[in-house]
Structures are given as structure tokens and as C-alpha cells.
N, C-alpha and C positions, 0 to 999 in steps of 0.2 A: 516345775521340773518333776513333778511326780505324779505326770500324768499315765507317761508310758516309762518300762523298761530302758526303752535306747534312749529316749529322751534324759532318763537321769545319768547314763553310762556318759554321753554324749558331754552334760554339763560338769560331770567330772572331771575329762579328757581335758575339756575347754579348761577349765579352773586352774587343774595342775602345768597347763601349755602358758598360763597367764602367771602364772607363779615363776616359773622358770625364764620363759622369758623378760619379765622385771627384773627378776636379780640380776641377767648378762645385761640390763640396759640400765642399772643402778648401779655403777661402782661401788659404792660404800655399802649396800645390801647383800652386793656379790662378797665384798671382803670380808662382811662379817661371816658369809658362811662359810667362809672357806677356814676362818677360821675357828669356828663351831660347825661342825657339820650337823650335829646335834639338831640343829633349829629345824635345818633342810628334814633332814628325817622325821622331826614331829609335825612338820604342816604337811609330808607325804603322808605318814601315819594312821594322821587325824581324817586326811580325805577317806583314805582307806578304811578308816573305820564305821564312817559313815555312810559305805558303801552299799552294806547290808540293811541298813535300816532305810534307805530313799528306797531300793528296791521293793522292800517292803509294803511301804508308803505307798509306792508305784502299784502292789501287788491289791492291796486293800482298796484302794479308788477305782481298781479296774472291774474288781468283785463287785462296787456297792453299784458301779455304772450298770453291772447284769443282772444285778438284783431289781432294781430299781426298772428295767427294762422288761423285766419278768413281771413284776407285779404290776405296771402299765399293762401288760397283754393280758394278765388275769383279770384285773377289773374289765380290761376292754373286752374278753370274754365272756362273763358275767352277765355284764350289760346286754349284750346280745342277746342272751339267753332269756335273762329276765323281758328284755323286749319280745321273743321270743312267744314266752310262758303267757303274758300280755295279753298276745295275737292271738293265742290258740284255746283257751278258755274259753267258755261260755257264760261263764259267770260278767256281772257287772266289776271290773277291779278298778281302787283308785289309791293310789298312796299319795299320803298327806305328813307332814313334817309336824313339829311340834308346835309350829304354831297354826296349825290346823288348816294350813295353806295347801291349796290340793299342787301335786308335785308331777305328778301323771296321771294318764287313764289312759283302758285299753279302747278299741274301736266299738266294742259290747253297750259303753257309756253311751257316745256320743251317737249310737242308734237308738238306743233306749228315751234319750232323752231332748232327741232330736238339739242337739247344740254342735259347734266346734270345738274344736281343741283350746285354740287359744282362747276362747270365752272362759273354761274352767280352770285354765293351768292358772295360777297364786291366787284363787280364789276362795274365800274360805268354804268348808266342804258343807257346812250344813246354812250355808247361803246359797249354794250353789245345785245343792241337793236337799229339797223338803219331804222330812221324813215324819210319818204321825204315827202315833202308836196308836193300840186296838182301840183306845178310848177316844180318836180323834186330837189327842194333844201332841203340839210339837214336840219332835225332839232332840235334843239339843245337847251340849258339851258335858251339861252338869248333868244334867238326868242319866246320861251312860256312864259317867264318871272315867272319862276318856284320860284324864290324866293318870290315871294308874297302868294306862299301856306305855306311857313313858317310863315314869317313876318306879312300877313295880313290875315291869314285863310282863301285864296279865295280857290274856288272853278275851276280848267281852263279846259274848255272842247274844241275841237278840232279833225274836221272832215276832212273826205277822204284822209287822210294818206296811204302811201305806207308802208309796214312795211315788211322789208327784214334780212332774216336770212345772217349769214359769209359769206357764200358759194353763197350766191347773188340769193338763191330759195324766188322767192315771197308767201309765205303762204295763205294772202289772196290780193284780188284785192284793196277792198279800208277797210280802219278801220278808226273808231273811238278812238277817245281817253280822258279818264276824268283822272283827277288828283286832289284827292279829299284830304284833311288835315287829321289826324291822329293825337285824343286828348289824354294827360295821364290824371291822377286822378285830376292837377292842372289847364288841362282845357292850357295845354302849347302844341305847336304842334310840335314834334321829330321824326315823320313821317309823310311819303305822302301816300298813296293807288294808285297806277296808274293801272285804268280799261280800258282793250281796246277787243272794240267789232267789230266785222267784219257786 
């Protein structure tokens, strides 16, 4: 009943119309009131009193329904954008969740690296992507120490990387690479951004 306004007005109506009516179809209910009117007036009272506060209740469900509807359209906003941002880049972008599962990429990737989409999405990102540093050695989770863009919201940037498709075609000569934190609403980080620029 406290969904809407009329809707609590309405089960009031009803409640008090069920009250009254019982007592005209209960003799011995009617005779007690008649003689205590007392009673009548406290279970009138009582409804009334609770009349402000289901409004209330009413009032507060209706708010969380707009809020709740707002911030659906903010994220669905966002999102756009962020897809958006994605699309219009030049850069290589991939974001990857914490357990280093790649999460998206933009169109930049999957030219660069001649693959699909769905071949890289849950894929882990440095299986997916071979990366060697200037000495020729791979590089990998521990060498960047990727867990401190989790844990400590760093920031890890990282130059002249070789950056080699499956098929062992090098794309570009040398790339850069930043891996940047990814905050939600609580300001907690559950994704990375990894940008790599040639």
C-alpha cells in the first residue's frame, strides 16, 4: 500500500469502511461501542494517525523509484560515451578487470592485431597480447607489477615495447604502454584501462 499516494488514501477508506461496517454486522461489537464510544474513536484515531506516515512511506518509494531511474540513465549514459571514447581514439585501448581478463577493446585492437572481438573478450590480456621489452624478454603480470593498479591506484607507464600479434607479425616497431586504474561510484578500482600508443 505504499506504493502510491491514492493507493494508501484508498486502503485507508477501505479499512475504516470495514471497521464500520463489522460493527453494524456484529451486535455484541456494535453494543460495546455504543457503549464506550471511546474504542470507536481510538481505532478512528489510530488510522488517522498513521495517515502521515504511509504518505510518507508512499513519498520515500516514489523518490528511490527516480533516483534509482536516474542513475540507470547515468550509467546508460556513461556507457555510451565511454563506447564512444573507445571508437574515436587512435590509440590501441583494452580494459581488463582484476583478474586480468580482458573486458573490452576498441576497433584500433582488433585492426592492429588482426583478431575478433570475441576471440579477446575473457581472455587473459598478456595471453592475448605478447609484449617484450627492449631486451627481447616477455612481459608479463609480475615484471609490471600490475597489482598495484588495483591495490594502490597507481598509475604504470612503460616504453619501447615490441608488441607481437599470434602469428608472430610485429604491428608496430616500438609502443608505448600506460595502464591507468578504473574508478566505480565508490571510488574502488575493478578495472584497469590499458593504452598503448606506437
Amino acid at each position: 500500500f505504499a506504493l502510491s499516494g491514492f493507493v494508501a488514501i484508498v486502503f485507508l477508506i477501505t479499512s475504516v469502511a470495514t471497521i464500520v461496517f463489522t460493527m453494524y454486522q456484529t451486535p455484541l461489537l456494535y453494543g460495546d461501542i455504543i457503549q464506550d464510544p471511546g474504542v470507536f474513536l481510538l481505532y478512528i484515531t489510530s488510522f488517522l494517525a498513521i495517515t502521515p506516515l504511509i504518505l510518507l512511506i508512499s513519498k520515500y518509494y516514489h523518490m528511490k523509484d527516480v533516483m534509482v531511474h536516474a542513475l540507470n540513465r547515468e550509467i546508460y549514459v556513461k556507457k555510451q560515451q565511454t563506447e564512444s571514447l573507445l571508437t574515436s581514439v587512435s590509440e590501441l585501448v583494452v580494459v581488463i578487470n582484476k583478474k586480468l581478463s580482458i573486458v573490452s577493446v576498441n576497433e584500433n585492437v582488433l585492426h592492429a592485431l588482426f583478431v575478433t572481438e570475441s576471440s579477446l573478450i575473457d581472455q587473459n590480456f598478456f595471453t592475448a597480447l605478447l609484449l617484450k621489452d627492449e631486451n627481447g624478454l616477455i612481459v608479463n603480470a609480475q615484471a609490471l607489477n600490475i597489482e598495484s593498479v588495483f591495490s594502490d591506484k597507481a598509475t604504470i607507464e612503460v616504453k619501447n615495447l615490441q608488441l607481437f600479434t599470434k602469428n608472430g607479425i610485429l604491428p608496430f616497431s616500438k609502443v608505448n604502454m600506460q595502464i591507468k586504474p578504473s574508478f566505480d561510484l565508490n571510488g574502488e578500482v575493478l578495472q584497469a584501462i590499458v593504452i598503448i600508443t606506437d
